[in-house]
C-alpha positions as CSV (number, residue, x, y, z in Angstrom):
1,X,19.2,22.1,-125.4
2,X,18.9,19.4,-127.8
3,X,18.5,15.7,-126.8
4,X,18.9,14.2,-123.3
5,X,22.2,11.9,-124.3
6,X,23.9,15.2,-125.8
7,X,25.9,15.5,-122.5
8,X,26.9,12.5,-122.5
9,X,27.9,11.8,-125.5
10,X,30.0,15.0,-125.2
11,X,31.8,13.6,-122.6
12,X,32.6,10.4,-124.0
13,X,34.3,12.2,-126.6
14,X,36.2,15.0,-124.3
15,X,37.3,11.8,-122.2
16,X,38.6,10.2,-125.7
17,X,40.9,13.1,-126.9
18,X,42.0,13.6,-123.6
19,X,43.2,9.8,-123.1
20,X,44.6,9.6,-126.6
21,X,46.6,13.1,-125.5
22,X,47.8,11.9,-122.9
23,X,48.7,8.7,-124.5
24,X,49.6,9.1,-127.8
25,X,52.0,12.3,-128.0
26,X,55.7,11.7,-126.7
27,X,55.6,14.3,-124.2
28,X,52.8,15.0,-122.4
29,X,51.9,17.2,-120.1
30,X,53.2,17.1,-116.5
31,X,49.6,17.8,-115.6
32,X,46.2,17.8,-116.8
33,X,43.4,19.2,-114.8
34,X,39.8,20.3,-116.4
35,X,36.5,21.5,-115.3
36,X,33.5,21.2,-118.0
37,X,35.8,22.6,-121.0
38,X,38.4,24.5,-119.3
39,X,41.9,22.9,-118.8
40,X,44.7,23.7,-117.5
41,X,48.0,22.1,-118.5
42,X,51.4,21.9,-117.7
43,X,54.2,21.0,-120.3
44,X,57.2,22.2,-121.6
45,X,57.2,25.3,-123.2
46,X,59.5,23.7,-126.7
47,X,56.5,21.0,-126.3
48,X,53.7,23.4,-126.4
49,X,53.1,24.4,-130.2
50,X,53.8,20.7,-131.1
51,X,51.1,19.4,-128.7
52,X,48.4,22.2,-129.5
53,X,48.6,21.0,-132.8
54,X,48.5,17.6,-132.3
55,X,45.2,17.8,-129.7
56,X,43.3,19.5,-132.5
57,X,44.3,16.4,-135.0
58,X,42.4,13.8,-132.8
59,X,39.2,15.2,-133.9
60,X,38.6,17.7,-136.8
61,X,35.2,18.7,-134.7
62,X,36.6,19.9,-131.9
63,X,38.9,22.7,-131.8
64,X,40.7,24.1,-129.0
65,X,42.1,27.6,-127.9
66,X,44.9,28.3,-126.3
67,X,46.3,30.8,-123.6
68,X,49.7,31.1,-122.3
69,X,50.9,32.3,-119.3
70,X,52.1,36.4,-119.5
71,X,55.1,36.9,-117.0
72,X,54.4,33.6,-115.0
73,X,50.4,34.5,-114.6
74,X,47.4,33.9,-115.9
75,X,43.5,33.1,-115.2
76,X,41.8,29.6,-115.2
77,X,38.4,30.1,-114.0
78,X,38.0,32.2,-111.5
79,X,42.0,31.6,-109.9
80,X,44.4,34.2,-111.1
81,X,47.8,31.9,-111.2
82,X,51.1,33.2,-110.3
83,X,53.9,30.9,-111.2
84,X,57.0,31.9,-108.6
85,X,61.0,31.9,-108.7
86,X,60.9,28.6,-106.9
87,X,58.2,26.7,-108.5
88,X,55.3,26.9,-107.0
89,X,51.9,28.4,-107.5
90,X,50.9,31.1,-105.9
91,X,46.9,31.6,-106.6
92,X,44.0,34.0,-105.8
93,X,40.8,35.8,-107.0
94,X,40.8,36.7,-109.9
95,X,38.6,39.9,-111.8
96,X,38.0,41.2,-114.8
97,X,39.8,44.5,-115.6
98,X,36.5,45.9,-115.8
99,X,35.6,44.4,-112.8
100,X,34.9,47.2,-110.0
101,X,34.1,45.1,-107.1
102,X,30.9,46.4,-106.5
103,X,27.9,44.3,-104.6
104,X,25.2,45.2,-102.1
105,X,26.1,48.7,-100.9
106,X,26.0,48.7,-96.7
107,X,24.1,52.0,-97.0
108,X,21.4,50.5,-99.4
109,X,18.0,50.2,-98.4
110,X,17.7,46.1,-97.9
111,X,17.8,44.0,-95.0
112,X,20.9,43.8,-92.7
113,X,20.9,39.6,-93.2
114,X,21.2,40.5,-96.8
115,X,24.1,42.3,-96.4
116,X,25.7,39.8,-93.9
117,X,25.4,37.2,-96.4
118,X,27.0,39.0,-99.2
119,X,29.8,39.4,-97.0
120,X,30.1,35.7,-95.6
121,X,30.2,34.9,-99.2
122,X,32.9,36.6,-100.3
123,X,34.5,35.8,-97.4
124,X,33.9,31.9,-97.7
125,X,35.5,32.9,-101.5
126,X,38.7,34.4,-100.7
127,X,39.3,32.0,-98.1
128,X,38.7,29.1,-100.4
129,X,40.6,30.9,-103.6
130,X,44.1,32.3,-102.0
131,X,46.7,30.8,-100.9
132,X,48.2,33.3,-98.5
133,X,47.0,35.8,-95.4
134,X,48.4,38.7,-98.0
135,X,46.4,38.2,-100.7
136,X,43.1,37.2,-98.7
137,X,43.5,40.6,-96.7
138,X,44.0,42.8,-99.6
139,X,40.9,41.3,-101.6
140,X,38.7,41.8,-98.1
141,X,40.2,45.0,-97.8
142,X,39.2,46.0,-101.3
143,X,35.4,44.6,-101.5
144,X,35.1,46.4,-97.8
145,X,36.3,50.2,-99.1
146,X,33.9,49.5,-102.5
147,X,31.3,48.7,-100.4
148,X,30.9,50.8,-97.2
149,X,31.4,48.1,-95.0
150,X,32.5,48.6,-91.4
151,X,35.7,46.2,-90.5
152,X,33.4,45.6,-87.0
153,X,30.8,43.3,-89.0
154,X,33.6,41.8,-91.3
155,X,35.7,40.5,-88.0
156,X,32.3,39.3,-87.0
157,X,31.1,37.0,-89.8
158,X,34.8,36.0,-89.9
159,X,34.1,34.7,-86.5
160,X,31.1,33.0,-87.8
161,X,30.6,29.3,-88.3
162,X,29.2,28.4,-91.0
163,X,26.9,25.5,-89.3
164,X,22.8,26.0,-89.3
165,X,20.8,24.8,-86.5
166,X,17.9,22.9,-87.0
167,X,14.8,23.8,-85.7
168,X,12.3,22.1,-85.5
169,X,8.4,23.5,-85.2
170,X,9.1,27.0,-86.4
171,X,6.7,28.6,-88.5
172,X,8.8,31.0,-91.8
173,X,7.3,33.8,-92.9
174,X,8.5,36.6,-95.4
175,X,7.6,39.8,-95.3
176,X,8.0,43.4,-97.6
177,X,11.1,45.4,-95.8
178,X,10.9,48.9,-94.4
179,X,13.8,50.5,-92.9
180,X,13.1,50.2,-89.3
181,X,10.4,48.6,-88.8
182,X,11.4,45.5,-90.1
183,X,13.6,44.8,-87.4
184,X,10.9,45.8,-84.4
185,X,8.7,43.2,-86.7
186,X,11.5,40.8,-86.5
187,X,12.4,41.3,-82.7
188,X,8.4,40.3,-81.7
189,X,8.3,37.6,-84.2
190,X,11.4,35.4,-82.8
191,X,9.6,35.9,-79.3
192,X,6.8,33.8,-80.7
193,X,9.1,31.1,-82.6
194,X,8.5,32.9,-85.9
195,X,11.9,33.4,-88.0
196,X,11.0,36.3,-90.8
197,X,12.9,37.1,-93.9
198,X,12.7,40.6,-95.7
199,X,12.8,41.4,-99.4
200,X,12.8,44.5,-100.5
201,X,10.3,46.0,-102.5
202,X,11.3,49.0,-104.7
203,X,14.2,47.6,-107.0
204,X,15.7,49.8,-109.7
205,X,14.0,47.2,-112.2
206,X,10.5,48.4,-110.9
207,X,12.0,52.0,-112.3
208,X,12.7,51.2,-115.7
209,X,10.5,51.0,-118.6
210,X,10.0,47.7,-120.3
211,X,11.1,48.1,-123.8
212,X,9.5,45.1,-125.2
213,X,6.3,45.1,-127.6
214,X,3.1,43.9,-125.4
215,X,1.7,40.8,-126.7
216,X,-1.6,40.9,-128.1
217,X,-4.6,38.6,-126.3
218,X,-4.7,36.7,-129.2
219,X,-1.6,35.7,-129.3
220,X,-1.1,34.6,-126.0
221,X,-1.1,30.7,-125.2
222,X,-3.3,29.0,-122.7
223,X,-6.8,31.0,-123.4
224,X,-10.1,30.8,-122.4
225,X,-12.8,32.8,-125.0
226,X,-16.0,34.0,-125.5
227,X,-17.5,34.0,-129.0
228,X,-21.0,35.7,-129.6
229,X,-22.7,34.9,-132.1
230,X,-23.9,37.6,-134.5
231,X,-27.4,36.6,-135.2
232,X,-28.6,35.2,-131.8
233,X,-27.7,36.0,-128.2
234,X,-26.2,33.0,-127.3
235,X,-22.5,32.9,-126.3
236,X,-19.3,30.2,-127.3
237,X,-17.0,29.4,-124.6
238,X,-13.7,27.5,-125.3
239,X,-10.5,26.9,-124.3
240,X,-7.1,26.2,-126.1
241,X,-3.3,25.4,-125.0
242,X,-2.5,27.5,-128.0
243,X,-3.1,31.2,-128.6
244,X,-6.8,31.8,-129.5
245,X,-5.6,32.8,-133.3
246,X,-4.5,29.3,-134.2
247,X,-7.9,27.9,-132.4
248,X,-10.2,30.4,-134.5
249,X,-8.8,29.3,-137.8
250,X,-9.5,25.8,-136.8
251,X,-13.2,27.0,-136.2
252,X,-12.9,28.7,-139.4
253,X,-11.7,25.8,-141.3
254,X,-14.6,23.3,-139.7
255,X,-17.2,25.8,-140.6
256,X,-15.9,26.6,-144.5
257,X,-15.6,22.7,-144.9
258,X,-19.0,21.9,-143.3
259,X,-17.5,19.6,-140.0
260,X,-20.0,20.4,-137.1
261,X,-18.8,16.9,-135.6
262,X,-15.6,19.3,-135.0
263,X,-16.8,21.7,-132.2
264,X,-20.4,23.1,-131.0
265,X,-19.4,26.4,-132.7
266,X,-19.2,24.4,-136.0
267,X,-22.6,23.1,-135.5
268,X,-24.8,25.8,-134.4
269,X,-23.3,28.0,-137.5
270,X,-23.9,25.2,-139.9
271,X,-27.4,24.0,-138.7
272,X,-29.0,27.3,-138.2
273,X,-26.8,29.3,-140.8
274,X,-26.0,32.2,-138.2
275,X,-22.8,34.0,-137.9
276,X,-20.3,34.5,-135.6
277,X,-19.2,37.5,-134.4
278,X,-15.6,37.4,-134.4
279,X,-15.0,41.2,-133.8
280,X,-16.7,41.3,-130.5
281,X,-14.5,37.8,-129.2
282,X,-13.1,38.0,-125.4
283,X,-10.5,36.5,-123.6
284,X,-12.1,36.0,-120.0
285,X,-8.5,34.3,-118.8
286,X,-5.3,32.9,-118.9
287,X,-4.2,29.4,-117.5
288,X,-1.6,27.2,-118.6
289,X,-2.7,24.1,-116.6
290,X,-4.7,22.4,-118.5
291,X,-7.2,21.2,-115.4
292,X,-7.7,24.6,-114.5
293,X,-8.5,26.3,-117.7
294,X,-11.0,23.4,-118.1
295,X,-12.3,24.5,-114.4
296,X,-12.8,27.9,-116.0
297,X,-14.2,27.4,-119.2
298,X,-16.6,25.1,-117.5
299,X,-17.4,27.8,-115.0
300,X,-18.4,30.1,-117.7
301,X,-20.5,28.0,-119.3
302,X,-22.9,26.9,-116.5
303,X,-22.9,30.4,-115.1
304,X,-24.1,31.8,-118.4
305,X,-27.7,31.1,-119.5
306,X,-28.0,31.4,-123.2
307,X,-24.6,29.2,-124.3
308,X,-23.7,27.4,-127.4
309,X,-22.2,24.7,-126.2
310,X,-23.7,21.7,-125.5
């Protein structure tokens, strides 16, 4: 992401072209409203070429796109705009042409507070995002007929308030979901001040085959190994924040250039002349915290009799 002062430094600059903008050109927009690097403008429509123009002058860097409105509507985030006869904006959700309005099916096999909440949310949504009782019923009345859902628990979590109550003392737990059973687990649970959550536990993600090349053991980072040594029985146990191929050239390099100062591997090779077996190397773990893979390797050491290190 680049360096901490980035975003800032962006938005000293966005705030800069926008001030000269607004400033500078002898017709500004009416209005100027923006969210991250989306803005939406109003000006007059002989204005509109001459001001694109002049906004991308301020700073060479920093280009902008346009999009006009097509009939008196358009899309600015996630509002589709309608500009009517008498002025005013007439806004709701908008979606994608491709957009099919699909979620959480009511006949799928998850949890019925999963499904609740998919439908508070989109209701929460159209409420926030049109303007008239029209335009929110046909959205609701869309998502519903997409997605099985009965107008009985709709009316319901329209009902709803939106307010949690706090309790206090009331031990969570979460638990695998199965159809009907879940909810007799759920039922004895609240009689003993225990609120439960479900997740399912077949997903179609469990189904599909992961395409991606394994990565070999040595090439993993955060390694704990086990190097035998080839003329003796004793063992090498290390550990490395790295993959265990970077850490076995180092050995490598502090054995060809005679450095047993470097590591306990170093020296026992060098002093005794033996060699080390690097065919028959194990990985015994993985652990990215570094106070744990230290626990391990340390483990390993004191529970093995015949060791290298010191």
């Amino acid at each position: 992401m680049g360096s901490p002062v980035s975003p800032i430094l962006a938005n000293l600059i966005m705030e800069d072209i926008e001030n000269k903008a607004m400033t500078e050109f002898h017709h500004p927009p009416k209005v100027w409203k923006h969210y991250v690097d989306d803005t939406f403008v109003v000006i007059k429509r002989k204005d509109l070429q001459q001001f694109f123009k002049f906004l991308n002058s301020i700073e060479r860097t920093v280009q902008c796109t346009q999009e006009i409105e097509n009939d008196g509507v358009m899309a600015f985030l996630d509002v589709k705009l309608t500009r009517e006869s008498t002025g005013y904006l007439d806004y709701t959700v908008y979606s994608k042409p491709t957009h099919i309005d699909r979620y959480l099916n009511f006949r799928s096999d998850h949890p019925l507070q999963h499904k609740k909440a998919v439908i508070k949310t989109l209701l929460c949504r159209e409420k926030l995002l049109t303007s008239n009782e029209t335009n929110y019923q046909e959205g609701m009345d869309r998502i519903q007929l997409a997605n099985g859902y009965p107008p009985a628990l709709t009316a319901r979590s329209q009902n709803s308030t939106n307010t949690k109550k706090m309790v206090e003392n009331r031990c969570l737990v979460v638990l695998p979901y199965y159809r009907g059973l879940s909810e007799k687990l759920q039922r004895c649970l609240r009689n003993h001040n225990i609120k439960s959550f479900f997740k399912p536990m077949r997903t179609i993600g469990d189904k599909l085959r992961n395409e991606k090349d394994p990565v070999h053991p040595f090439d993993r980072q955060g390694a704990v190994y086990c190097v035998p040594c080839g003329d003796c029985d004793q063992k090498y146990f290390g550990e490395t924040k790295r993959s265990f191929k970077a850490r076995k050239k180092e050995h490598i390099n502090y054995i060809k250039h005679f450095h047993p100062e470097k590591s306990a591997l170093a020296k026992h090779a060098l002093e005794l002349g033996h060699r080390m077996n690097w065919s028959k190397t194990q990985i015994v773990a993985f652990e990215n915290d570094f106070r744990k893979r230290r626990f391990i390797e340390s483990f390993f050491i004191n529970s093995t009799r015949s060791i290298i290190n010191e």
